[in-house]
Structure formats: structure tokens, C-alpha cells
C-alpha positions as a Markdown table, in Angstrom:
| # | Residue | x | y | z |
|---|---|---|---|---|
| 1 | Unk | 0.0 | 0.0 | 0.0 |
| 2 | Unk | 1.5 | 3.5 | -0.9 |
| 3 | Unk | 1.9 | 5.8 | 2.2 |
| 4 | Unk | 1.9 | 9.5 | 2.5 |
| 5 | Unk | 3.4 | 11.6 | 4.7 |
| 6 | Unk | 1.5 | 15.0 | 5.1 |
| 7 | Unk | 2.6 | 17.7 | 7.2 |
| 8 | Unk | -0.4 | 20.1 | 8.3 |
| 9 | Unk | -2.8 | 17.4 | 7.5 |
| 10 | Unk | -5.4 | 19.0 | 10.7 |
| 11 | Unk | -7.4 | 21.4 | 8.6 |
| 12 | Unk | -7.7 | 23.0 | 5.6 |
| 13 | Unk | -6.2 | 21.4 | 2.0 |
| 14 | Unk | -3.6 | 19.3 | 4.4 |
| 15 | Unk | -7.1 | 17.7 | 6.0 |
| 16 | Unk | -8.5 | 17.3 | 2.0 |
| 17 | Unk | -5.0 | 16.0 | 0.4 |
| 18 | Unk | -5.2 | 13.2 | 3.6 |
| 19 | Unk | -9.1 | 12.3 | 3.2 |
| 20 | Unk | -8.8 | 11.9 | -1.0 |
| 21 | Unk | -5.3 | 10.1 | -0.8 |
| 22 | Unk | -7.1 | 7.8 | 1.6 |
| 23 | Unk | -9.6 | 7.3 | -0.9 |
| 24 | Unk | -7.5 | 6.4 | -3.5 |
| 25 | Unk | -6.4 | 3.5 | -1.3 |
| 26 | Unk | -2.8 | 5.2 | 0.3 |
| 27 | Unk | -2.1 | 5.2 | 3.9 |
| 28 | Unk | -1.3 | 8.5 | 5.3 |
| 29 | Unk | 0.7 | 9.6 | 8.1 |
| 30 | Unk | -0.9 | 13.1 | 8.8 |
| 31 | Unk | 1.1 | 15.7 | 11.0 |
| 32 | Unk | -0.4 | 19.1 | 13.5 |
| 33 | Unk | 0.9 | 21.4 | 15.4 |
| 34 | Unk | -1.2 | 22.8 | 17.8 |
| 35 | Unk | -4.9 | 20.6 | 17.0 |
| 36 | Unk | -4.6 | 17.1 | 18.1 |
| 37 | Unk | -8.1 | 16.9 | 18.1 |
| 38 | Unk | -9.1 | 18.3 | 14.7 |
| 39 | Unk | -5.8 | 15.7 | 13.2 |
| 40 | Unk | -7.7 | 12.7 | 15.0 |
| 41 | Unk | -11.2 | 13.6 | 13.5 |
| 42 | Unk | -9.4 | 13.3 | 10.0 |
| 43 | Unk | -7.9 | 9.8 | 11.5 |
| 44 | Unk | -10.9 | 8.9 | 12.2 |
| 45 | Unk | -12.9 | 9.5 | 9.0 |
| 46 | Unk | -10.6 | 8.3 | 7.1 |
| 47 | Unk | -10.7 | 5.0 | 9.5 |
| 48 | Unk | -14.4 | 4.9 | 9.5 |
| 49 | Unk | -14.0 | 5.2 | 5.4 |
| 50 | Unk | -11.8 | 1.9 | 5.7 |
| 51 | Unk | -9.0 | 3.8 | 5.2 |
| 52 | Unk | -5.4 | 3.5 | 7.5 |
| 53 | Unk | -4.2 | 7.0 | 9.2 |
| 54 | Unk | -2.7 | 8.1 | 12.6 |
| 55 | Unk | -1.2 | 11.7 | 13.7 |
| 56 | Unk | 1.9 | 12.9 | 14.7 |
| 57 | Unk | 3.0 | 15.7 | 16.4 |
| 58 | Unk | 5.3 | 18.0 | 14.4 |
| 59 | Unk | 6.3 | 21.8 | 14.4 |
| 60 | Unk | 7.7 | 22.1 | 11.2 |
| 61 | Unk | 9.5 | 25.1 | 12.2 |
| 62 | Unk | 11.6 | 23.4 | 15.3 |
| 63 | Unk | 14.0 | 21.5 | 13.0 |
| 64 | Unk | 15.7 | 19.8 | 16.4 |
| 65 | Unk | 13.2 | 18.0 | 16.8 |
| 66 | Unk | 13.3 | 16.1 | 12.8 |
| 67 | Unk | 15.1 | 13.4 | 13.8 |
| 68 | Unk | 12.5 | 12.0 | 16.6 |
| 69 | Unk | 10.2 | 12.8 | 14.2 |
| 70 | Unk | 11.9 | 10.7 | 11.5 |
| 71 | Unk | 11.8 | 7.9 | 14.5 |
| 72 | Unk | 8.1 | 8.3 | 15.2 |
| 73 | Unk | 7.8 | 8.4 | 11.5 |
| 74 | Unk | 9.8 | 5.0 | 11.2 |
| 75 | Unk | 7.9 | 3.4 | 14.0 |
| 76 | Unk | 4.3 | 4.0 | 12.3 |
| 77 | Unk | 5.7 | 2.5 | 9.0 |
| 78 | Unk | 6.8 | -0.4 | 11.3 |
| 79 | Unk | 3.5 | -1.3 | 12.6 |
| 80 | Unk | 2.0 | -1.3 | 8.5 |
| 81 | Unk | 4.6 | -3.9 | 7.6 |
| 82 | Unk | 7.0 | -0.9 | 6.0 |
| 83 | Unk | 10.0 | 0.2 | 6.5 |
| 84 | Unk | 9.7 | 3.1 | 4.1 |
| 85 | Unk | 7.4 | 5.7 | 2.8 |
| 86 | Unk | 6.3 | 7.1 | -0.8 |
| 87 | Unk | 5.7 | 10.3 | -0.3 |
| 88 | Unk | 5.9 | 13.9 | 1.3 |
| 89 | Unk | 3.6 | 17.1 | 1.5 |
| 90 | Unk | 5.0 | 19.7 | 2.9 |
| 91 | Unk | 1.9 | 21.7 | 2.8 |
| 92 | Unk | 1.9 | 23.3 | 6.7 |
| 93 | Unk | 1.9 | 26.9 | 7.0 |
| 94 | Unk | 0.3 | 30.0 | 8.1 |
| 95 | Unk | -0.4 | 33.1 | 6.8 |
| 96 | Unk | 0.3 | 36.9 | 7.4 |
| 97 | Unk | -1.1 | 40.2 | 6.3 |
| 98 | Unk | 1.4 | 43.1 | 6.4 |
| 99 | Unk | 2.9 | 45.6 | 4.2 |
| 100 | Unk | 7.0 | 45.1 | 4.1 |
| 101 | Unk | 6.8 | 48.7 | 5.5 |
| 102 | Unk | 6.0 | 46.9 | 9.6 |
| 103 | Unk | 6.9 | 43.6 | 8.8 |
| 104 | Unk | 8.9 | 42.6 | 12.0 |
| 105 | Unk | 12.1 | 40.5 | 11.8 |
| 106 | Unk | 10.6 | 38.2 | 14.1 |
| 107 | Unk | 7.7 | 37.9 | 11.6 |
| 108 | Unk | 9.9 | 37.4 | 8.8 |
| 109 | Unk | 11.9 | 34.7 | 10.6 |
| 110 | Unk | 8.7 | 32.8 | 11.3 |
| 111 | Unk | 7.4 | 32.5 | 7.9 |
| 112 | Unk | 10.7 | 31.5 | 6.5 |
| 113 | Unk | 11.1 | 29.0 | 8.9 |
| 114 | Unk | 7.7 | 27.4 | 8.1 |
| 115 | Unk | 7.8 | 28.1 | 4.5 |
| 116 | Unk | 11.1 | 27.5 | 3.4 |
| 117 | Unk | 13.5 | 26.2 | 6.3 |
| 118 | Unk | 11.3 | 23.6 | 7.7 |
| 119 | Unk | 10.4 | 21.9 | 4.3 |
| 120 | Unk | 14.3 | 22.1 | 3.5 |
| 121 | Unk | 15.4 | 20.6 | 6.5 |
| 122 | Unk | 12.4 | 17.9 | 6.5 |
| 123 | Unk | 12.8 | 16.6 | 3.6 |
| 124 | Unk | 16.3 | 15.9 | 4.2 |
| 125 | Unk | 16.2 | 14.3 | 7.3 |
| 126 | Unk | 13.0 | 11.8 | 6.2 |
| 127 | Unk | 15.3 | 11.3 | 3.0 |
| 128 | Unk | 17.0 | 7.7 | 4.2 |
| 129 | Unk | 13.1 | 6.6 | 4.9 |
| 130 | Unk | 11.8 | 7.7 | 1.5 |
| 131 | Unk | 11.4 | 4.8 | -1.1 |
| 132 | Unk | 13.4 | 4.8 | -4.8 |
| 133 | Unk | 10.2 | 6.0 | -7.0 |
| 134 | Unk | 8.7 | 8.1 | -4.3 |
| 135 | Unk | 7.1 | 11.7 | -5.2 |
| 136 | Unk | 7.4 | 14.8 | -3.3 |
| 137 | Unk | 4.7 | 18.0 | -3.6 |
| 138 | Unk | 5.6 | 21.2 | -2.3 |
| 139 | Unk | 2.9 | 23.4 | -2.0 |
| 140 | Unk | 3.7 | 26.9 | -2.5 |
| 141 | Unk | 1.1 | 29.9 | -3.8 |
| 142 | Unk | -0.4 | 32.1 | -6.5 |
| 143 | Unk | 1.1 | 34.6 | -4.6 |
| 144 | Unk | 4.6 | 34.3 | -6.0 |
| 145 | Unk | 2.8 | 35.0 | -9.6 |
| 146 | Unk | 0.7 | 37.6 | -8.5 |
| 147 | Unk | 2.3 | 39.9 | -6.6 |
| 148 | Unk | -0.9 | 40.3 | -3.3 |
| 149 | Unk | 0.2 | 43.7 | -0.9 |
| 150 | Unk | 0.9 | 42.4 | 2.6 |
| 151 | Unk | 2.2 | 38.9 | 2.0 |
| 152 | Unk | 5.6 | 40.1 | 0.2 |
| 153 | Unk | 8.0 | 37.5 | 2.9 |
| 154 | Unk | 5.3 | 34.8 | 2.3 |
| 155 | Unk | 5.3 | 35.0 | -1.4 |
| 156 | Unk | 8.7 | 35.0 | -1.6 |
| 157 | Unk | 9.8 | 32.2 | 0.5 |
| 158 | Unk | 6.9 | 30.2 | -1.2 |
| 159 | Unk | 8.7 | 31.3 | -4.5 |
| 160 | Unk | 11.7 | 30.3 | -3.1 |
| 161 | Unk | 9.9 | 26.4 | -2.3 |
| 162 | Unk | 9.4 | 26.3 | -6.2 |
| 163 | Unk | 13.0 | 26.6 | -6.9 |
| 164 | Unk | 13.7 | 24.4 | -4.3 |
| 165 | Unk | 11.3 | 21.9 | -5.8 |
| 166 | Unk | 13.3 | 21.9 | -9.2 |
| 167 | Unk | 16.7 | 21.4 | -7.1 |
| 168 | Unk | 15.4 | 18.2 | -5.8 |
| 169 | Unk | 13.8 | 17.1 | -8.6 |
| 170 | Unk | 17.5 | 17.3 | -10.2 |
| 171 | Unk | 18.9 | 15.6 | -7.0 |
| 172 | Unk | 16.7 | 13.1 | -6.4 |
| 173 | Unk | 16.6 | 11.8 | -9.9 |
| 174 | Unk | 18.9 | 9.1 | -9.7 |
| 175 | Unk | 16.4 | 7.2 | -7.4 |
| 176 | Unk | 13.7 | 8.1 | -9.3 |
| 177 | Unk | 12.3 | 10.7 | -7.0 |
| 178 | Unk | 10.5 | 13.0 | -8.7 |
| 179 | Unk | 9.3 | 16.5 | -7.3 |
| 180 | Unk | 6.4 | 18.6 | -8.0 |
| 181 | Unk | 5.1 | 21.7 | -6.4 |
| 182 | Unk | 1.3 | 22.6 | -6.4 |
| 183 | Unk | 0.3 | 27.0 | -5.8 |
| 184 | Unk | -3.3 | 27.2 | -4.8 |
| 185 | Unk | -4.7 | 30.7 | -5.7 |
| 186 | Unk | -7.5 | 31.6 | -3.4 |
| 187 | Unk | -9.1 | 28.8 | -0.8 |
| 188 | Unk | -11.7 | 28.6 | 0.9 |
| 189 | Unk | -9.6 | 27.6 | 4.6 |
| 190 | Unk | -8.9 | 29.6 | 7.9 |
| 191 | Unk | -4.6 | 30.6 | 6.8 |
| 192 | Unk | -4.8 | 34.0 | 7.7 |
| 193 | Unk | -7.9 | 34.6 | 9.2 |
| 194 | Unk | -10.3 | 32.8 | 6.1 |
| 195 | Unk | -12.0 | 35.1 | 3.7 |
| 196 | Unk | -15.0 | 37.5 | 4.7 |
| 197 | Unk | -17.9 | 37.9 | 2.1 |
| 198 | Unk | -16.5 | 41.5 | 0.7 |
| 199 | Unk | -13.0 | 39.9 | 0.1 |
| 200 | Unk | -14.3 | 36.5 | -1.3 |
| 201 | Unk | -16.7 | 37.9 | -4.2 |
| 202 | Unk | -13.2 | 40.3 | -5.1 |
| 203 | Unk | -11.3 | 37.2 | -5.6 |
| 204 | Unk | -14.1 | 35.1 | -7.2 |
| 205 | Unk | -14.5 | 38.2 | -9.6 |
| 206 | Unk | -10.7 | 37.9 | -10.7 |
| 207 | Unk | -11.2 | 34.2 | -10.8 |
| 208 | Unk | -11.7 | 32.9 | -14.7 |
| 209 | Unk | -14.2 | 30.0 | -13.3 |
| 210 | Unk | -16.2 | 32.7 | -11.0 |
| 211 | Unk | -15.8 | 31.7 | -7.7 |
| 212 | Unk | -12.6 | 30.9 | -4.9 |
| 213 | Unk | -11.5 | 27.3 | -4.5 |
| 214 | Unk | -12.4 | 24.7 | -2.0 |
| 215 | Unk | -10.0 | 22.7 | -0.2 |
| 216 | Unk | -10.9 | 19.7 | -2.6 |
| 217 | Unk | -9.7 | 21.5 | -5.3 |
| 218 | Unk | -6.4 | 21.3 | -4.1 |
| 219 | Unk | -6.4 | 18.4 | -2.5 |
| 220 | Unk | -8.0 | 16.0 | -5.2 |
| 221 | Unk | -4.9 | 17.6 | -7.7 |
| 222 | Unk | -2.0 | 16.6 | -5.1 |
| 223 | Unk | -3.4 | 13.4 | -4.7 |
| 224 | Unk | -3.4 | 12.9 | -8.3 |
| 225 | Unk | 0.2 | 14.0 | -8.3 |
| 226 | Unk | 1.1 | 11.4 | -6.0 |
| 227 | Unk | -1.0 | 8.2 | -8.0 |
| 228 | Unk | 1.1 | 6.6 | -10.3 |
| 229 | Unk | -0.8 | 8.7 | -13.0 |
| 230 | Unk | 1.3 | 11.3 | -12.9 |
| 231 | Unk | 4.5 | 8.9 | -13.0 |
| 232 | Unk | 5.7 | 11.4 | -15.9 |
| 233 | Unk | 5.3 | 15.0 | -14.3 |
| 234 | Unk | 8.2 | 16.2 | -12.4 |
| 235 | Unk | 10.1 | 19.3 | -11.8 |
| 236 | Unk | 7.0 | 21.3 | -12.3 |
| 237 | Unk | 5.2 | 24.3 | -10.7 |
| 238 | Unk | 1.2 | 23.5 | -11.1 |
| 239 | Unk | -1.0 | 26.5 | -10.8 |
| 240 | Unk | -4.3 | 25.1 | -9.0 |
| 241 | Unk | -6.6 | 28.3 | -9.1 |
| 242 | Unk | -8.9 | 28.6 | -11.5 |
| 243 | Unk | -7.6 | 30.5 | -13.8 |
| 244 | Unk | -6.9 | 33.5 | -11.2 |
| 245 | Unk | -5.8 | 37.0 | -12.5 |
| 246 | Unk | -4.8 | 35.3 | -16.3 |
């Protein structure tokens, strides 16, 4: 059985890419941060859907504590007969609305460590556990395309994560890794305080398809990345938004 490791699987497209990858049959390791409760009502749907989960505890911006999360990681697999995993979402994150003008340092340095840092460092420690043929999706943001006033340090270390995703790509090649990176345009979740009805008809109105995307959206296109569908898409940057500001 395939098996997924997604970080920020609690809520939001994380919750989505773990629900739809357990319906296309993978077992999914599902990480949060701060919501044990809202990761084990995912476990639990996707248990009471006949699917295999469980949720571990990761702050994906503490990168001293990767390698017991590798170990946790490593004792899951054990207990599903595996010894090894097929692949990675680094899809936790958080947002923040400020012009660069009062963007703190402190602020800066907590984004980057989410955004860019953690997925970095994370995918390099769970490295020795990831199988020959196994897929990684970064999911980075619209917002490196179109420039958004108030998320400049977010949209650029998400730009920065689809760079990164090309570099591993042409790294990981010679196992037959390949690396993908998905950028959502406007979704309907709670990252940065959700959308009211004002701002939500704006985006839907600079949307091509009329309206702001659902969790699913996203969700149903990573887990289509990480089928063996997709076995020939690698080193790209998939826009998921429908057809936002174009």
C-alpha cells in the first residue's frame, strides 16, 4: 500500500489532500501542530471510510526536533509492515497580512522557517526513509505569480519552495524521485484569518471560473500528483486556481 506523509494534515487542504489520498487506497501519516483533536477527527474519517491514518505531532519550524520525528515516522511504518514511505507534502503553514513597510524580523523569521527552512530541512532528514520512486509536492502559492500587498515575505519564500522543488527534482533523480510543487490561488480555509464575504466575491471576480477554491480542489490535484498517473510529471510548478488574475 502506498503511504503519505503529510505535514499540516489537521485542517484545511492538508485535511483534504489526507481524506482523498485515503480514498485512492494510500495510507497517510498526517502531522499538526497545535490541534490534536481536529488531526484525530481526519484519522478517524478516514478509518471509519476503511482507510489506514494516525497523527503525529510535528512543528515544522523546530527543526531539532526532525530526527524523533523521523523515529516516530519509522515506528508508524513499522506497525504497517513498512520500512519506508512514498511520499511527502510539505503543505503546513500559516499566513500573514502586512505591508513590508511593519513587517517585523521576528515575523519574517517565522514564515521563513515554516515556508522554506522547515520543508528544507524535513525533507532531508526523512530522505533515508523515503522509497526509490517516491514523489514529493511542495505546495507553495499564486502569490509568487501575482504579486498580493501584505504577503511580500510569504510569497517569496513560497517562491523560493518552487525553486527548491526543481533542485530536488535534479537531485533526487537518480532514485527516481521525482518532485512537483502545487500553488493554490484563493481557498476557501482559515490561513490567515479565512476570507470575509467582501474579500471573497473580489477574488471570485478575478477568478476565470467565478468563484474561490475549495480545499478539494487542491487536494483531489496533489493526490493525483502522487498516484502513479502522474508517473511522468516532475520538476514542475502546477497552478491550482482557477484561472486567477490570467
Amino acid at each position: 500500500m502506498q503511504t503519505i506523509i503529510i505535514t499540516g494534515g489537521s485542517r484545511g487542504i492538508g485535511a483534504s489532500t489526507a481524506r482523498l489520498c485515503a480514498s485512492k487506497g494510500m495510507a497517510v501519516i498526517l502531522t499538526y501542530n497545535s490541534n490534536p483533536q481536529s488531526a484525530d477527527a481526519v484519522v478517524a474519517r478516514i478509518e471509519a471510510g476503511g482507510g489506514r491514518a494516525v497523527a503525529l505531532k510535528l512543528d515544522v519550524a523546530d527543526t531539532a526536533s526532525f530526527p524523533a520525528f523521523r523515529d516516530d515516522v519509522s515506528k508508524a511504518l513499522a506497525a504497517w509492515g513498512r520500512a519506508d514511505f512514498d511520499g511527502l507534502v510539505n503543505n503546513a503553514g500559516f499566513g500573514l497580512f502586512n505591508p513590508i513597510a511593519t513587517v517585523t524580523e521576528q515575523e519574517f523569521d517565522g514564515l521563513f522557517a515554516v515556508h522554506l527552512k522547515g520543508p528544507f530541512f524535513l525533507t532531508q532528514t526523512l530522505l533515508p526513509l523515503m522509497a526509490d520512486g517516491a514523489h514529493i509536492v511542495n505546495v507553495a502559492s499564486a502569490t509568487s505569480r501575482v504579486a498580493t500587498a501584505g504577503v511580500a515575505p510569504y510569497a517569496s519564500f513560497k517562491g523560493g519552495l518552487e525553486v527548491l522543488t526543481r533542485y530536488m527534482a535534479k537531485e533526487f533523480g537518480d532514485r527516481g524521485i521525482r518532485a512537483n510543487s502545487v500553488a493554490p490561488g484563493p481557498i476557501r480555509t482559515d490561513l490567515g484569518g479565512g476570507l470575509n464575504d467582501e474579500f471573497e466575491a473580489l477574488l471570485a471576480s478575478q477568478t476565470a471560473l467565478g468563484r474561490v477554491g475549495e480545499p478539494d480542489d487542491v487536494g483531489g490535484a496533489i493526490a493525483s500528483l502522487l498516484s502513479d498517473d502522474s508517473r511522468w510529471i516532475n520538476a514542475q510548478s502546477i497552478e491550482i486556481a482557477g484561472g486567477y488574475i490570467i
